[in-house]
C-alpha positions as CSV (number, residue, x, y, z in Angstrom):
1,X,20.4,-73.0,-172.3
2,X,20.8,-70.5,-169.9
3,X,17.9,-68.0,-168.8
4,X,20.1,-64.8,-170.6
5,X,20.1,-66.9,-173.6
6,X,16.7,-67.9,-173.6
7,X,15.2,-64.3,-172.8
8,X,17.5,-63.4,-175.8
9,X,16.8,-65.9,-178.2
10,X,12.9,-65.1,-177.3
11,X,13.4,-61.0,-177.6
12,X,14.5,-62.0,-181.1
13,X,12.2,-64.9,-181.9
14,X,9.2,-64.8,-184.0
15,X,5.4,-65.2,-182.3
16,X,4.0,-68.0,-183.7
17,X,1.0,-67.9,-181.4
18,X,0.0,-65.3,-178.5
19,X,-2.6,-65.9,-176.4
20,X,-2.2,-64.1,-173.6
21,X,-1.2,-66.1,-170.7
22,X,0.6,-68.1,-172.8
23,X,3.1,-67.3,-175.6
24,X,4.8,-69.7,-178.5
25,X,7.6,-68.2,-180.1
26,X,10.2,-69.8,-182.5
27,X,14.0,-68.9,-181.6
28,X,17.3,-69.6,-182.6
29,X,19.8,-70.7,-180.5
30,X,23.2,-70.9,-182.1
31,X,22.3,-72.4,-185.2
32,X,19.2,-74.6,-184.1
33,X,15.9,-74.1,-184.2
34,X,13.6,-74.4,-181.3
35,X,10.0,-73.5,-179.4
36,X,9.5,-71.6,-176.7
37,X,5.7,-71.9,-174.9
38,X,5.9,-69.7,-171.6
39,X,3.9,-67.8,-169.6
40,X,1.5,-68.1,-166.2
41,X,-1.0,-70.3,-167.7
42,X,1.6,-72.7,-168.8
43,X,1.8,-75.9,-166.0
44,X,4.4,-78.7,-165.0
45,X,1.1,-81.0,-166.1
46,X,1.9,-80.7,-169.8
47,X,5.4,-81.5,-169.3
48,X,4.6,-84.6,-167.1
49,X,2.3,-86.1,-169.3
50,X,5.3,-85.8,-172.3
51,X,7.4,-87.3,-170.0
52,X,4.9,-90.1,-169.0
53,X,3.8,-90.9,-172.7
54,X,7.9,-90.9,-173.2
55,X,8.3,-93.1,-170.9
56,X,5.0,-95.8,-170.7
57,X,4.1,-96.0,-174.5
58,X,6.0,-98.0,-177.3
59,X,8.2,-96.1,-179.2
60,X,7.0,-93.8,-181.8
61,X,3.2,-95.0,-181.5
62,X,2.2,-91.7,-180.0
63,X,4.5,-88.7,-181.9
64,X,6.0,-85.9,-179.5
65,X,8.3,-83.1,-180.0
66,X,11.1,-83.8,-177.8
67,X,11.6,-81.7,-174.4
68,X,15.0,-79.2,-174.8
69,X,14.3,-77.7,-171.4
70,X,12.1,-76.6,-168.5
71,X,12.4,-73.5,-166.5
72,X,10.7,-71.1,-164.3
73,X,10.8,-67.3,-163.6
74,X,9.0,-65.3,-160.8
75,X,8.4,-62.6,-163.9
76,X,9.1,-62.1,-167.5
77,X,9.3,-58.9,-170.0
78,X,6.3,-59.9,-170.3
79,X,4.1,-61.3,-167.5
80,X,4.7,-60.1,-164.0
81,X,4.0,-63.0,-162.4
82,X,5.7,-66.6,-162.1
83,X,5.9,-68.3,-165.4
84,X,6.7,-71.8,-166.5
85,X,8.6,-72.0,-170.0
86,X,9.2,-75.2,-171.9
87,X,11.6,-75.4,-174.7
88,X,11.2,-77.9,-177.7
89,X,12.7,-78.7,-180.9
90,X,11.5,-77.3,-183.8
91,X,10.3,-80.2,-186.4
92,X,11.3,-78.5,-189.5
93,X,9.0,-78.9,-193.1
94,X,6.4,-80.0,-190.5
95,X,2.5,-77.6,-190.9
96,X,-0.4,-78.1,-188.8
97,X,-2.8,-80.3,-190.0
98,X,-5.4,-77.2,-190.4
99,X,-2.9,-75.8,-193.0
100,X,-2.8,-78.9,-194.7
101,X,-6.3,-80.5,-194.6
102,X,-8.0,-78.6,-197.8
103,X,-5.0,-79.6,-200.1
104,X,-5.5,-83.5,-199.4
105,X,-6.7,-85.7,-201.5
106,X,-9.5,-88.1,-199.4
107,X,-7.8,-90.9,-199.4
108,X,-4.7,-89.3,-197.9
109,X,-7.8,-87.6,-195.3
110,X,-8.3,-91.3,-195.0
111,X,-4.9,-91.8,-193.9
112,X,-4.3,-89.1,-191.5
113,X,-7.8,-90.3,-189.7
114,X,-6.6,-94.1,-189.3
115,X,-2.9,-92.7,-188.1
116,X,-4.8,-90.4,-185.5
117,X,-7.3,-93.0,-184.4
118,X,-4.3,-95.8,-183.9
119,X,-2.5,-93.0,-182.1
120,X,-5.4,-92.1,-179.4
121,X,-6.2,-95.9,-178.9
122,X,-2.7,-96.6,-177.8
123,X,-3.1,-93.4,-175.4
124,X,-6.2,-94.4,-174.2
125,X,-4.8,-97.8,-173.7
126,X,-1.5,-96.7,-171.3
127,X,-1.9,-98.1,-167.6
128,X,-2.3,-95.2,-165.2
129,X,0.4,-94.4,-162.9
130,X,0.1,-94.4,-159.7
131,X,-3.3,-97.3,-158.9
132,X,-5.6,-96.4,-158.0
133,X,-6.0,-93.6,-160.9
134,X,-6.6,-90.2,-160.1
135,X,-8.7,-87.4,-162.2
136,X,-6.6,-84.2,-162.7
137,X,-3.2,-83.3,-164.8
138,X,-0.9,-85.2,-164.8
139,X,1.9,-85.5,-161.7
140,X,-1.6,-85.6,-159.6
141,X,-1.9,-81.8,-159.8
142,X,-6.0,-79.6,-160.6
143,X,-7.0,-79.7,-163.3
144,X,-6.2,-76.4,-166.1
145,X,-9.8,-77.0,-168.1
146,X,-11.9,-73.5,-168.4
147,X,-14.8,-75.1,-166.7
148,X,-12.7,-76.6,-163.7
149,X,-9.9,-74.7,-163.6
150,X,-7.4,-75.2,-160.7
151,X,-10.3,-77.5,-158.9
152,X,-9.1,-81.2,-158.0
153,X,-7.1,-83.6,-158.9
154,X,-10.4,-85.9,-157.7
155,X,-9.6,-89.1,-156.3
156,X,-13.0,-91.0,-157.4
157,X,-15.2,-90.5,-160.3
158,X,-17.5,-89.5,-157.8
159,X,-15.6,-86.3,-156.4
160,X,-15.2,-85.0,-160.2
161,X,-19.1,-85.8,-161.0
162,X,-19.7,-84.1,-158.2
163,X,-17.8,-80.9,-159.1
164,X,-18.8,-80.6,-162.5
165,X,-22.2,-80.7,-161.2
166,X,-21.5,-77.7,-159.3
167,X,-20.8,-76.2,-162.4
168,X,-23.3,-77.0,-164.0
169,X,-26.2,-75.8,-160.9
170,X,-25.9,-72.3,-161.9
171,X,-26.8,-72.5,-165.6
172,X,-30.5,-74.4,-164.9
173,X,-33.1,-73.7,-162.8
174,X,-35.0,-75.2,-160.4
175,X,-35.7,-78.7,-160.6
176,X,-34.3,-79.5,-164.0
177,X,-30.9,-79.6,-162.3
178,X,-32.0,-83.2,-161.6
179,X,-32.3,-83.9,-165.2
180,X,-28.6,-83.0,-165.3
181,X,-27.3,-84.9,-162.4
182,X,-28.6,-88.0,-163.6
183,X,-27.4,-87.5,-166.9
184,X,-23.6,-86.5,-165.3
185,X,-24.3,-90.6,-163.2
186,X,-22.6,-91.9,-166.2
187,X,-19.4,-90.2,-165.2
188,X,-18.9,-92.7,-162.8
189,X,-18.9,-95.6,-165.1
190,X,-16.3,-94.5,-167.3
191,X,-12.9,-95.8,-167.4
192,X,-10.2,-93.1,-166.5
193,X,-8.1,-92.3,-169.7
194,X,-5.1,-90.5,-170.5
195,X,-6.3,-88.0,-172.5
196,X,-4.6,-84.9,-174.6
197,X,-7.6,-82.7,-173.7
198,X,-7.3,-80.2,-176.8
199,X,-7.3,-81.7,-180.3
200,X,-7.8,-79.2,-182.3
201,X,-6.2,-79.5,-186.5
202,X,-3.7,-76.8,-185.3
203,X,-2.4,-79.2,-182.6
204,X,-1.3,-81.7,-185.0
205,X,1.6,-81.5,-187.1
206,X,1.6,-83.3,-190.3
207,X,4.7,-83.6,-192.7
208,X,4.7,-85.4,-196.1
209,X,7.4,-88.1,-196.8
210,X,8.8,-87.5,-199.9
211,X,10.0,-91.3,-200.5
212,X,7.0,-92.6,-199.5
213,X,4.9,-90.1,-201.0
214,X,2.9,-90.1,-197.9
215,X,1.9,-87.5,-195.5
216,X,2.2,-89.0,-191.8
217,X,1.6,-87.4,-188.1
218,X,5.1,-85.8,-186.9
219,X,3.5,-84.5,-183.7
220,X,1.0,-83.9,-181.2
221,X,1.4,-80.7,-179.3
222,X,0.1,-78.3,-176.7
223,X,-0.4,-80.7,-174.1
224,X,-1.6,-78.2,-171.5
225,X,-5.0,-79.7,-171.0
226,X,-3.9,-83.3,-171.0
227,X,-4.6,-85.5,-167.7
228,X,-6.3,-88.6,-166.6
229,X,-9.7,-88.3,-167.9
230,X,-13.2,-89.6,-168.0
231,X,-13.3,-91.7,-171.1
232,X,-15.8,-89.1,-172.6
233,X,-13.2,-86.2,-172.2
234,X,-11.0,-86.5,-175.5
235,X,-14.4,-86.4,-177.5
236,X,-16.1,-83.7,-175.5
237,X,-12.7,-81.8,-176.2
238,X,-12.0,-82.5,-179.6
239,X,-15.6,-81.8,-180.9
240,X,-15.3,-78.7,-179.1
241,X,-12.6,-77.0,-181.5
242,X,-14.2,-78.0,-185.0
243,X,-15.4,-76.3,-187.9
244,X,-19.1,-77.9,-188.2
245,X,-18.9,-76.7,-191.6
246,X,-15.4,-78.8,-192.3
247,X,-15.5,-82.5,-193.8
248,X,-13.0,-82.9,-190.4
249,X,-16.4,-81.9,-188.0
250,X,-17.3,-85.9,-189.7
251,X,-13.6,-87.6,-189.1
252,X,-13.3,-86.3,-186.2
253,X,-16.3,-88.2,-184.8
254,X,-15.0,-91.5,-185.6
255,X,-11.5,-90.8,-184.0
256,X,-12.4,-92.9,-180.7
257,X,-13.8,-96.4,-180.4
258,X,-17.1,-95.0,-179.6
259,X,-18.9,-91.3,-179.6
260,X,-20.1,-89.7,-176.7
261,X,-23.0,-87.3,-177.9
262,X,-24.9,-86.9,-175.1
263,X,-21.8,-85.6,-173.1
264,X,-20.6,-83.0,-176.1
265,X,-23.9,-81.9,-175.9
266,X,-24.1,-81.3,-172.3
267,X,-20.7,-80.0,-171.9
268,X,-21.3,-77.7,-175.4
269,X,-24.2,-76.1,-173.1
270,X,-22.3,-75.2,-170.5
271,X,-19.3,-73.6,-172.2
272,X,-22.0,-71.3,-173.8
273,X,-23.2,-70.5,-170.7
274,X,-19.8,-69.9,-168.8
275,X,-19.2,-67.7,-172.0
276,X,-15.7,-70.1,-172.7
């Protein structure tokens, strides 16, 4: 794909998603379909961690769209500063699962829950590369979270504890800052994780087999938050993006092998303060 065709094929294509720094559009090119996610808040991170999970995991135990293309500009039509653009297929008769979820019946809910939770154990499971593990986006670059953006990667527990503690200073006064430091200790226990970092329904695609008369995860997507993570991350992430009024604000708590409400609650806090 060359980057005429591309800025064509995206002048043309139709927004799926726009928000702001980063753009998904669905193009054409010849007579295939594809995605396009670009703009200045889109990082090699997202790209590395496909690559990794495409490369470390067994196949087709964690679903990804496959990788048509990577490419960078210093500017765009649209953003006039450098920008990263990743090209994908386009898995057609495939919905997000936020489309889907109301029209299931519960024991096809059911399903979906056990495919996702066998999915994130075998990513939480994958052997980080290189030892000794790192905290940051994958390829050992910052980490692209709102509340430590472009800080790190962190080469202990320790060093990230430490900065999300810094974070957190501003939002508490006085003294009860210790309350909160010895609450964030536990960071340092955790196991580092691979983790996908943004959950959310409309970040899983869903398609229903027709001969099995079974609707089954196609794809996991937006990895822009992904990285080596505290073990606590995914949850803190995930719970972060439901609708407490949904029946998936429930499933979604039983997706890991354990839940991690002191830490959702914590981090919930500070988000509201920061205003993310």
């Amino acid at each position: 794909i060359s980057p005429q065709a591309l800025s064509e094929a995206i002048a043309s294509g139709t927004v799926l998603q726009d928000q702001g720094p980063v753009k998904t559009i669905k193009v054409v090119f010849g007579e295939k379909n594809a995605v396009v996610r670009y703009g200045p808040h889109v990082h090699l991170g997202e790209v590395h961690a496909m690559n990794f999970i495409d490369c470390h995991a067994p196949p087709h135990s964690i679903p990804l769209v496959p990788i048509l293309g990577v490419y960078k500009s210093d500017s765009s039509i649209d953003f006039d500063q450098p920008c990263l653009y990743i090209v994908t297929e386009w898995i057609e008769n495939s919905q997000t699962l936020e489309t889907a979820w109301t029209t299931l019946e519960e024991t096809e809910k059911d399903d979906i829950t056990t495919q996702l939770q066998s999915v994130l154990s075998t990513l939480r499971s994958l052997p980080a590369s290189p030892q000794p593990p790192y905290i940051g986006s994958v390829g050992h670059l910052p980490c692209v979270d709102p509340l430590l953006q472009g800080v790190g990667p962190f080469d202990s527990l320790h060093g990230f504890s430490e900065a999300y503690t810094d974070v957190a200073r501003p939002c508490f006064r006085g003294h009860y800052i210790s309350i909160i430091e010895r609450l964030l200790k536990k960071f340092e226990t955790y196991r580092i994780v691979l983790t996908h970092g943004d959950l959310a329904m409309s970040n899983i695609l869903v398609r229903k087999d027709a001969a099995r008369q079974r609707w089954e995860i196609v794809a996991l997507i937006d990895w822009e938050n992904s990285g080596w993570y505290p073990e606590h991350w995914e949850y803190v992430k995930l719970l972060a993006s439901v609708r407490w009024k949904s029946d998936w604000a429930l499933r979604a708590q039983s997706l890991l092998e354990r839940q991690y409400d002191e830490d959702f609650l914590l981090d919930s806090r500070l988000r509201f303060y920061h205003r993310l």
